[in-house]
BAFI-3210 file (N, C-alpha, C; in Angstrom, 3 decimals, decimal comma, padded with zeros to 6 digits):
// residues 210
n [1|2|3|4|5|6|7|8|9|10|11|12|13|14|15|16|17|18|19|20|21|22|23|24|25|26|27|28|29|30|31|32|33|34|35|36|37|38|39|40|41|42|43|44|45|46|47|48|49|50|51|52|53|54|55|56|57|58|59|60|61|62|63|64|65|66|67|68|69|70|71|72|73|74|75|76|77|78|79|80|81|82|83|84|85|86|87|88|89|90|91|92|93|94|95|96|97|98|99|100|101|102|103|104|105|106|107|108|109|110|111|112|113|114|115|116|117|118|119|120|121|122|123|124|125|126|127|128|129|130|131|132|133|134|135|136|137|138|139|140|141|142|143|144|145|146|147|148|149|150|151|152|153|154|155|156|157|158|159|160|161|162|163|164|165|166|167|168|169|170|171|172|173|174|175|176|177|178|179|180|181|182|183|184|185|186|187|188|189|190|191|192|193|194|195|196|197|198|199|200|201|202|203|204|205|206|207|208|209|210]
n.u [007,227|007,591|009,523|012,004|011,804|013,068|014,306|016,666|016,971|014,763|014,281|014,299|011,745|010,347|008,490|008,731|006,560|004,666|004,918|004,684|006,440|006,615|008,296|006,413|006,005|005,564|003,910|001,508|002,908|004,913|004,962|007,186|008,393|008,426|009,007|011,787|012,055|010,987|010,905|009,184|006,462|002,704|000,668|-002,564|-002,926|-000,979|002,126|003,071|005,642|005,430|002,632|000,097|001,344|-000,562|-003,296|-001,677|-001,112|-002,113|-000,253|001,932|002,092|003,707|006,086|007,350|007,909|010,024|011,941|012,620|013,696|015,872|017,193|018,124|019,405|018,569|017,219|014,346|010,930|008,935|008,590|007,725|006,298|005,095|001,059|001,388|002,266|004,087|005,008|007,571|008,313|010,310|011,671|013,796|013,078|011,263|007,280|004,295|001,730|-000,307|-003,526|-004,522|-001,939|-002,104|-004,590|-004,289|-001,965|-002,808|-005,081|-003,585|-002,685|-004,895|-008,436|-010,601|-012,982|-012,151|-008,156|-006,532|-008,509|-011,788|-013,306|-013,077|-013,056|-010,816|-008,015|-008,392|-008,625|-011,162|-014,722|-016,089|-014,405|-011,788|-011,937|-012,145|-009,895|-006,287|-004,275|-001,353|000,708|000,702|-000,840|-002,601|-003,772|-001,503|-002,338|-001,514|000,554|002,464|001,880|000,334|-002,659|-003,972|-006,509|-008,501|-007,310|-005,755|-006,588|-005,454|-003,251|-003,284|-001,993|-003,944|-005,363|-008,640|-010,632|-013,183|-013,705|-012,357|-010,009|-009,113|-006,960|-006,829|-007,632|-007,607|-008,549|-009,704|-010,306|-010,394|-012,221|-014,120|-017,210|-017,543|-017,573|-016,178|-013,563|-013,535|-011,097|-011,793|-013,069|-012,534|-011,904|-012,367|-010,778|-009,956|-006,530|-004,836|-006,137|-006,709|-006,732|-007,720|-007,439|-006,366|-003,966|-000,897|000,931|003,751|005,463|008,239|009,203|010,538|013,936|014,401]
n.v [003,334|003,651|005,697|008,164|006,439|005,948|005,736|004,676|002,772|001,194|-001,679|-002,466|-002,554|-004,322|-006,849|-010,351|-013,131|-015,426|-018,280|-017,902|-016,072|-013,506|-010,281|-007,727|-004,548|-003,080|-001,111|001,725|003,454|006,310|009,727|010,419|008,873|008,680|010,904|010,744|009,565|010,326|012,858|014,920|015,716|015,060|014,966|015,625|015,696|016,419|017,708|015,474|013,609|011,082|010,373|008,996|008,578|010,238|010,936|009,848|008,112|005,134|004,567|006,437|005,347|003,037|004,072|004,893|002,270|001,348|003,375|002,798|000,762|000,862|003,141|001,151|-000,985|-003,045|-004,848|-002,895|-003,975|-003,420|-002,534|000,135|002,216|005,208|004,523|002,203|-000,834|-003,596|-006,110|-007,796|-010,637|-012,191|-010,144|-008,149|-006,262|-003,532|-003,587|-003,028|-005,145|-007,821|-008,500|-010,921|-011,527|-009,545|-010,017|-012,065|-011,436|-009,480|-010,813|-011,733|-014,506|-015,002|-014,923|-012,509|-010,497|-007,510|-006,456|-007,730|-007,589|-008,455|-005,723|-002,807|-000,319|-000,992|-001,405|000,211|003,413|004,892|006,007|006,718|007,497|008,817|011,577|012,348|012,820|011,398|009,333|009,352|006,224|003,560|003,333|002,237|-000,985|-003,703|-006,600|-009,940|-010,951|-008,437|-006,169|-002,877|-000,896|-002,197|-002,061|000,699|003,729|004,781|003,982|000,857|000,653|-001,905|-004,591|-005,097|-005,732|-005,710|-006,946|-006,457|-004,093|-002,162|000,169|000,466|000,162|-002,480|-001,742|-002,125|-002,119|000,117|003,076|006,322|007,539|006,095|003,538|000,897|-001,047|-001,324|-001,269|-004,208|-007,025|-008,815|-007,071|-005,120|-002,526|-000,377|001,433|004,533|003,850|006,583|008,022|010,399|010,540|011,971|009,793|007,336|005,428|003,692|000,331|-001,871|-004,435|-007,344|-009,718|-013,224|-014,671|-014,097]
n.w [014,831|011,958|011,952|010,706|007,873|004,870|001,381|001,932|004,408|004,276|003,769|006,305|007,439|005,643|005,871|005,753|004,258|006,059|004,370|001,874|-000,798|-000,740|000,613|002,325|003,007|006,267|006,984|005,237|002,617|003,449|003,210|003,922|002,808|000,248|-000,564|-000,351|-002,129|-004,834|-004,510|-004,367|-002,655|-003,362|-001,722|000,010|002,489|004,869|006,439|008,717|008,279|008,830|008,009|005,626|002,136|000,013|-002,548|-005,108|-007,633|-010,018|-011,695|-010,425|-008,705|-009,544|-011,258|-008,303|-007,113|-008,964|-009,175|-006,610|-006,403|-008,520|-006,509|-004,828|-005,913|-006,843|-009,151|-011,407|-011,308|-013,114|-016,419|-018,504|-020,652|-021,468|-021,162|-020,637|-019,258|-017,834|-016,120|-014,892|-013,496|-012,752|-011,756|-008,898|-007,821|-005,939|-005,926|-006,546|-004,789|-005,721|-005,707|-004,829|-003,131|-001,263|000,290|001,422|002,880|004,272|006,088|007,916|008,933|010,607|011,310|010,859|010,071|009,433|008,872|011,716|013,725|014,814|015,785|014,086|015,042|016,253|014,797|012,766|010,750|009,955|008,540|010,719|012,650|012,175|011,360|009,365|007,700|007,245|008,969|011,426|010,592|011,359|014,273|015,486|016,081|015,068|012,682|012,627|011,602|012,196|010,563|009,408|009,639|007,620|007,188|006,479|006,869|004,499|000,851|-000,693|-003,604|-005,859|-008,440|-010,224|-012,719|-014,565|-017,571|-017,352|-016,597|-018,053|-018,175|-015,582|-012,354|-009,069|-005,911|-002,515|000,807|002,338|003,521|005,342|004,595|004,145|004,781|006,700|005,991|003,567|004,185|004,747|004,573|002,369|000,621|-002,579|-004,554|-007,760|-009,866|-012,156|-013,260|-013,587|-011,102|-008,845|-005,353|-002,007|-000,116|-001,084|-001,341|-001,265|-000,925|-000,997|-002,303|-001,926|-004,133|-002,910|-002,438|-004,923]
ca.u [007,537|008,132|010,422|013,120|011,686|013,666|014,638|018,163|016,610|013,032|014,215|013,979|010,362|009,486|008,046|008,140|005,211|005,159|004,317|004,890|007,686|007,001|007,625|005,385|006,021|004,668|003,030|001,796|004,073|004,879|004,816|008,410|009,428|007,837|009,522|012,964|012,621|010,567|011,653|007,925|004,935|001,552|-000,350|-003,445|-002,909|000,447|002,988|003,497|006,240|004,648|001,413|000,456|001,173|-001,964|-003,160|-001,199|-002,653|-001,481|000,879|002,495|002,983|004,727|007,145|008,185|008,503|011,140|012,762|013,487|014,287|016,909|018,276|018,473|020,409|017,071|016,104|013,021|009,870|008,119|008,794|006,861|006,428|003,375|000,206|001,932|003,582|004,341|005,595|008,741|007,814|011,404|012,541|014,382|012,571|010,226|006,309|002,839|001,307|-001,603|-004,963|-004,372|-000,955|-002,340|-005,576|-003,567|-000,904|-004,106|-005,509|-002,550|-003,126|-006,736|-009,399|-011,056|-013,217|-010,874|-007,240|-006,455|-009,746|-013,330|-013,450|-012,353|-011,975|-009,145|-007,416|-008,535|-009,072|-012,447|-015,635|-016,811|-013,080|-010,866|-011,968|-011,923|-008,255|-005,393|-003,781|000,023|000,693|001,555|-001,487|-002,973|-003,188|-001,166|-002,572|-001,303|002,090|002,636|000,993|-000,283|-003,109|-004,672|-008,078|-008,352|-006,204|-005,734|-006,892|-003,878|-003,394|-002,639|-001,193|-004,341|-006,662|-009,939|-011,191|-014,329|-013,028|-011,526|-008,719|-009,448|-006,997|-007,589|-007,404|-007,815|-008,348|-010,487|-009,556|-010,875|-013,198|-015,114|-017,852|-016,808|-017,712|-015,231|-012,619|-013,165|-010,033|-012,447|-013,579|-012,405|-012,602|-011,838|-010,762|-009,041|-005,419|-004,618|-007,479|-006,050|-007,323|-006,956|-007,874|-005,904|-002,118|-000,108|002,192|004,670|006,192|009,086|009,446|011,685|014,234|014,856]
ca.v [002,229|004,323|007,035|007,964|005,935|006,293|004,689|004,249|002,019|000,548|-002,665|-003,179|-002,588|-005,332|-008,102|-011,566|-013,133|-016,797|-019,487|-017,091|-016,018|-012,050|-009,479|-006,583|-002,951|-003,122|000,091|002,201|004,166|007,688|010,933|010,622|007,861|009,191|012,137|010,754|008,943|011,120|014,561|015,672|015,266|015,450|014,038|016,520|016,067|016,793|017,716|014,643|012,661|009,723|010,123|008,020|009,119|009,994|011,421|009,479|007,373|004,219|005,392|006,891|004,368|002,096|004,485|005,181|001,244|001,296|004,034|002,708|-000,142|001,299|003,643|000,098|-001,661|-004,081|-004,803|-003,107|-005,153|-003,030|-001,872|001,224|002,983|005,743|004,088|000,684|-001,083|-004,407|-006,674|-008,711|-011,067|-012,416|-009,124|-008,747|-005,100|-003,682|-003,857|-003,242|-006,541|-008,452|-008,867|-012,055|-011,237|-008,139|-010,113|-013,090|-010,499|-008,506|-011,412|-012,245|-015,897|-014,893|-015,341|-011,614|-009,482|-006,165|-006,808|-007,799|-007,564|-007,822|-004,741|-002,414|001,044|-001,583|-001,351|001,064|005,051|005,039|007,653|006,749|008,159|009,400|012,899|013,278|012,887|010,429|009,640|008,500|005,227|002,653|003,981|001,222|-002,369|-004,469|-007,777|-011,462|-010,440|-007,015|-005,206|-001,830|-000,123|-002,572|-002,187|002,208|004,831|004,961|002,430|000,940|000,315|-003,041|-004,774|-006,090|-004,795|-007,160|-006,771|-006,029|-002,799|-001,319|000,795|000,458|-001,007|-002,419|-001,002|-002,759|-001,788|001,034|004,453|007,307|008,322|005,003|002,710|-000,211|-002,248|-001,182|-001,912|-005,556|-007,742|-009,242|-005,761|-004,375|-001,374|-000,118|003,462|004,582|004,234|007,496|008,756|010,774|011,083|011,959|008,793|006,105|005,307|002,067|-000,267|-001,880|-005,645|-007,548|-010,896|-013,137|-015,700|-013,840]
ca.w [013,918|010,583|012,005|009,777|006,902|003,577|000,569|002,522|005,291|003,609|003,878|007,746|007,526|004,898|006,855|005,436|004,744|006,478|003,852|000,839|-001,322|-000,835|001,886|002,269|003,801|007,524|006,730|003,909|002,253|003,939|002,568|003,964|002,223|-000,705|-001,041|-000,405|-003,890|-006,090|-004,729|-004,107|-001,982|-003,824|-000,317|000,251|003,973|005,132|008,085|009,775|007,704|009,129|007,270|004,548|000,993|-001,172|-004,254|-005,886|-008,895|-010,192|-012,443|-009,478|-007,243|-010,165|-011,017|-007,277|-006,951|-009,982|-009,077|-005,252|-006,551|-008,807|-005,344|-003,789|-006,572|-007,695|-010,773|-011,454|-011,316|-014,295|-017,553|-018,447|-021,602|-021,218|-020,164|-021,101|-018,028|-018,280|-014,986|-014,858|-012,626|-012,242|-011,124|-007,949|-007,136|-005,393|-006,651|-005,852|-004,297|-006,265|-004,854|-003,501|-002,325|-000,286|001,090|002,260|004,001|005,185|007,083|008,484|009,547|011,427|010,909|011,503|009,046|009,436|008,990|012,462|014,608|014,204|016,093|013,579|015,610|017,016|013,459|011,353|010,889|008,537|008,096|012,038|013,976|011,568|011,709|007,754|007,436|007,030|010,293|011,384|010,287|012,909|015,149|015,564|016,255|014,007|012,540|013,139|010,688|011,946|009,163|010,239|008,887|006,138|007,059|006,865|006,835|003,197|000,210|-001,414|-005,110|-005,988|-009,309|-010,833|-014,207|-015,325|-019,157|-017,189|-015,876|-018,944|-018,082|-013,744|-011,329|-007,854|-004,623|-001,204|002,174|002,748|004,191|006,771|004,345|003,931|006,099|007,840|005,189|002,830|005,054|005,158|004,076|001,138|-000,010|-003,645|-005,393|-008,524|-010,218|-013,759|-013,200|-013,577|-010,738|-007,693|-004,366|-000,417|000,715|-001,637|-001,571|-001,283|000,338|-001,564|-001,500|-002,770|-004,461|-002,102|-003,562|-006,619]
c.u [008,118|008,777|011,259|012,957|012,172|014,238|015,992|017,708|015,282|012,889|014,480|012,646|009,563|009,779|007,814|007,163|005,225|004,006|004,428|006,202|007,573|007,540|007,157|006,057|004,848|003,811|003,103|002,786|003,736|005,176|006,637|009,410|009,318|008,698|010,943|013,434|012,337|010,934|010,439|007,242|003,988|000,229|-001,531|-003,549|-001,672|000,881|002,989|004,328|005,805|003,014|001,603|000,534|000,102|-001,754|-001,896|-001,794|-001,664|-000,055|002,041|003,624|004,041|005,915|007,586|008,428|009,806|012,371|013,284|014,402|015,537|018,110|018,776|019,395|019,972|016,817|014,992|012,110|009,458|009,009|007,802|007,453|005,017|002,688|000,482|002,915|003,153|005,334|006,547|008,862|008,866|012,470|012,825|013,380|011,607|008,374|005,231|002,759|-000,357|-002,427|-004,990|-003,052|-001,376|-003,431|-004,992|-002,734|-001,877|-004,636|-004,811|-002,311|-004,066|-007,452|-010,574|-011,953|-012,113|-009,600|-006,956|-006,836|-010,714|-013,641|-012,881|-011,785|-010,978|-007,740|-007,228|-009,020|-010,231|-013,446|-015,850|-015,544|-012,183|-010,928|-012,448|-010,822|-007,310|-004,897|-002,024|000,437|001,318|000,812|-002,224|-002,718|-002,859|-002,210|-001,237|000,555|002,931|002,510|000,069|-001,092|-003,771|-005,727|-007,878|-007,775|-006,375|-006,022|-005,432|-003,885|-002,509|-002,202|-002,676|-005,403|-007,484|-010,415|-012,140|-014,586|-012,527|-010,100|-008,376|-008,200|-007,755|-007,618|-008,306|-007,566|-009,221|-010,010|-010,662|-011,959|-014,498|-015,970|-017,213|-016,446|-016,443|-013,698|-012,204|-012,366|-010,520|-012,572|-012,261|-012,609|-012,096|-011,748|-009,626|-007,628|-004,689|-005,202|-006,474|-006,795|-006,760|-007,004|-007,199|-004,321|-001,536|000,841|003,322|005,430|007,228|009,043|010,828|012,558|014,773|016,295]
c.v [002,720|005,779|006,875|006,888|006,369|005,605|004,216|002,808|001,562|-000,783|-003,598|-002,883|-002,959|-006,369|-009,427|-012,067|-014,976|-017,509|-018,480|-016,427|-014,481|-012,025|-008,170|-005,701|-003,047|-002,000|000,809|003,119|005,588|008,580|010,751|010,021|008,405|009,766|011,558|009,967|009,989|012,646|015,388|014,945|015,616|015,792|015,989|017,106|015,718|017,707|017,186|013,981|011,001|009,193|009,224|008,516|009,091|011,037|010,948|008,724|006,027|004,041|005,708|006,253|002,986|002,634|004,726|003,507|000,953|002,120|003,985|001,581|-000,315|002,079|002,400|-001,414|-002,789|-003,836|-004,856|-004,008|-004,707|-002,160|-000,636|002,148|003,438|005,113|002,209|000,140|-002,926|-005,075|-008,039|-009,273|-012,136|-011,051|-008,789|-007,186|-005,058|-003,444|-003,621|-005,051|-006,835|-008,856|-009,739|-012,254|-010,157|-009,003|-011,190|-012,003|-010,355|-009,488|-011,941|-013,543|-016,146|-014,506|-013,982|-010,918|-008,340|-007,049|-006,787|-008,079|-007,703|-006,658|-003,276|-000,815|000,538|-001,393|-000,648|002,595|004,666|006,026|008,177|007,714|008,498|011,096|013,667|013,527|011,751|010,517|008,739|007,137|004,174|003,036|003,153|-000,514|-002,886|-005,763|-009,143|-011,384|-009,526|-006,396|-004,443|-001,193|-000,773|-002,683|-000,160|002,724|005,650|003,680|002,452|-000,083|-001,150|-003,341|-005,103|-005,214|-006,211|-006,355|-005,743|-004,187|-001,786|-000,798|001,387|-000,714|-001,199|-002,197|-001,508|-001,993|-000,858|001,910|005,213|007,799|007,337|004,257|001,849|-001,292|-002,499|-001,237|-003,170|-005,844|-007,961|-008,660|-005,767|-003,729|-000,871|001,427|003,384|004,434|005,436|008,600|008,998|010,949|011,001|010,998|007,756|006,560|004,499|001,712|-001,277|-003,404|-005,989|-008,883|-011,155|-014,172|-015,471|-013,208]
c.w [012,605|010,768|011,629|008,466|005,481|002,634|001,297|003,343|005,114|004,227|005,350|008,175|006,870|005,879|005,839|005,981|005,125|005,292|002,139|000,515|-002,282|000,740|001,352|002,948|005,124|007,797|005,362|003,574|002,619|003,377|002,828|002,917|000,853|-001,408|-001,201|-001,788|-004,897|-005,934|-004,405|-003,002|-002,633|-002,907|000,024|001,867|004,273|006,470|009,029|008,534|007,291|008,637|006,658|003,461|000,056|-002,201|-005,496|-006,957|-008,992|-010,439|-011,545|-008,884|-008,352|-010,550|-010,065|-006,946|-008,027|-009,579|-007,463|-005,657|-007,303|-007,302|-004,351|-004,655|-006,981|-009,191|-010,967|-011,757|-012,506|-015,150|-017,963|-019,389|-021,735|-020,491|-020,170|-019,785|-018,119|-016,947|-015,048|-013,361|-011,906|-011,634|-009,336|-006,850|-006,702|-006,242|-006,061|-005,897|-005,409|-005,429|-004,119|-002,479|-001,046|000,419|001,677|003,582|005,052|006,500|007,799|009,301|010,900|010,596|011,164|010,139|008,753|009,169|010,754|013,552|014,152|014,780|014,941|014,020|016,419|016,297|012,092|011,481|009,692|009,291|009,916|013,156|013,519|011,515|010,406|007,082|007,495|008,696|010,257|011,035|011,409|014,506|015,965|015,960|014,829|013,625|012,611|012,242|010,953|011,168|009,971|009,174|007,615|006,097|007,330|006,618|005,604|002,346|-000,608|-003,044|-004,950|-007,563|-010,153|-011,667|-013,952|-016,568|-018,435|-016,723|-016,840|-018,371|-016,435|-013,374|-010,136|-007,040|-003,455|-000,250|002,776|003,234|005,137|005,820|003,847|005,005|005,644|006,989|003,892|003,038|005,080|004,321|002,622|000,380|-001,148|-003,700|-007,017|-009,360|-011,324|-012,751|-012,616|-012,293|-009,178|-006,633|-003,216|000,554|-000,037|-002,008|-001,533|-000,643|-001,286|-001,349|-002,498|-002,823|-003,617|-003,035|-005,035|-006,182]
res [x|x|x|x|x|x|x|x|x|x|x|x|x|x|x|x|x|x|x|x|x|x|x|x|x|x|x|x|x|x|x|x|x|x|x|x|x|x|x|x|x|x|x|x|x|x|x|x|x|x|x|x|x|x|x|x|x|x|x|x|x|x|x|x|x|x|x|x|x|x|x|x|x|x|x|x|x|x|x|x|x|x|x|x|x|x|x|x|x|x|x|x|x|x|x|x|x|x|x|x|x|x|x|x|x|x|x|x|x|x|x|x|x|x|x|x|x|x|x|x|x|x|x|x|x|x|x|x|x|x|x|x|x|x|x|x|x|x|x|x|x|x|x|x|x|x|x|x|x|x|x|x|x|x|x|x|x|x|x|x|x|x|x|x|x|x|x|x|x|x|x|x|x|x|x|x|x|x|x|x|x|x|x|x|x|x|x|x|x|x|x|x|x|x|x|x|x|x|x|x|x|x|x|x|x|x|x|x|x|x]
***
């Protein structure tokens, strides 16, 4: 499903979302794709292309949405000066998804705990069969949208701060290094901005219409 993924060809693997005015990335974003914008890989687990990209931080993943969205001739979604970023919410580029944008996608018009299944070794790599590691993306069963991978794999940063949080965004989905529970569609989490790890990375959607 995500072979040959690159900022060149991204945009035949955003999936509109029915009844909404995004589309989403049918999988998280790959070390491949990654690289073909920013020029690096940071990802802790590496040599499959097709992985998912981690250790990235917030920070990260908003400048590689700006800067595809510049190689794709979009007008970035965010402004960004230091720890200051600021979302132009008429912009035509691409963007992390907001909490309720990502848990709508996630459940994909079922009705399932996991994205996809209530079974979730149907849908998801987490602590019980992942091994301890990230796995290929697209390994799995899709959910009700084709969306691969939103319960597991990796957790994926989304758009959204709370006062309550101080200086934390939010991150949905759960990854290979979490129980079951943290997986579910509903599930939150939250972590500084700035905070890197081998288990959290992101997917990526675009406002449609603009």
């Amino acid at each position: 499903m995500a072979e040959g993924v690159t900022y060149k060809n991204v945009d035949k693997l955003m999936i509109a979302v029915p009844g909404k005015e995004f589309s989403i990335l049918a999988t998280e974003v790959t070390q491949e794709l990654y690289k073909s914008v920013m020029g690096e890989n940071p990802s802790e687990f590496n040599g499959e292309k097709n992985l998912p990209v981690e250790k990235v931080s917030w920070y990260d993943a908003v400048e590689f949405c700006n800067k595809l969205s510049k190689e794709a001739g979009l007008e970035p979604a965010y402004s960004i000066n230091g720890s200051s970023v600021e979302w132009n919410r008429n912009a035509s580029g691409f963007r992390l998804p907001t909490v309720e944008e990502w848990q709508y996608a996630a459940k994909g018009g079922q009705d399932y705990e996991y994205s996809g299944s209530g079974n979730l070794d149907e849908v998801g790599w987490y602590t019980d069969n992942s091994g301890s590691k990230t796995h290929p993306v697209a390994q799995k069963k899709p959910n009700g949208y084709v969306l691969y991978d939103m319960s597991g794999n990796v957790g994926e940063w989304c758009w959204d701060s709370d006062p309550n949080y101080g200086k934390c965004r939010c991150h949905c989905g759960g990854s290979w290094y979490n129980l079951a529970s943290y997986c579910e569609v509903g599930n939150e989490c939250w972590n500084y901005a700035d905070y890197t790890y081998g288990d959290l990375g992101f997917r990526i959607v675009r406002s449609t219409g603009k």
